[in-house]
N, C-alpha and C positions, 0 to 999 in steps of 0.2 A: 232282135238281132239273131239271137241263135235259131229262130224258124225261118229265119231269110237263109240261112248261113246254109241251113240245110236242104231247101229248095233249091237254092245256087248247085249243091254238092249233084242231087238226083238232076237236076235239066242239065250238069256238065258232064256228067255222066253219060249221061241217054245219048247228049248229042254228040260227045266228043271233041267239046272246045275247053282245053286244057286251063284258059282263065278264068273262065266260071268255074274250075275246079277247085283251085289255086284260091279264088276268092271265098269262095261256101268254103273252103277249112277255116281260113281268118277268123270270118264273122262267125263260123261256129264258135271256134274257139275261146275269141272274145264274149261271143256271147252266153258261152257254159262258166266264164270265170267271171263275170257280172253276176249270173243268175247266182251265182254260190256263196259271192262277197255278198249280196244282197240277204238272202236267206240266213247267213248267220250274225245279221242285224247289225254289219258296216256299212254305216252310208257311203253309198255311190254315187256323183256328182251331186254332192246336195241334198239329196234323197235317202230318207230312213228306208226304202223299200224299194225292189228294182223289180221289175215282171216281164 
């Protein structure tokens, strides 16, 4: 999620379509605060480990 999030952010960028911007923050975001709850060994939907 966080490497989607940040593709989204670089292709809304490039091209200038403000949703794909708007969207790659989200999924970064979410996906930097998964990767972190994961890493310090809280299961995340079920899962000892998040990648």
């Amino acid at each position: 999620m966080l490497i989607l999030g940040i593709i989204l952010l670089v292709v809304g960028f490039v091209t200038g379509i403000a949703i794909l911007w708007t969207i790659g923050i989200i999924l970064a975001v979410i996906g930097a605060i998964l990767w972190i709850l994961g890493s310090v060994g809280h299961a995340v939907g079920g899962r000892r480990h998040y990648w």
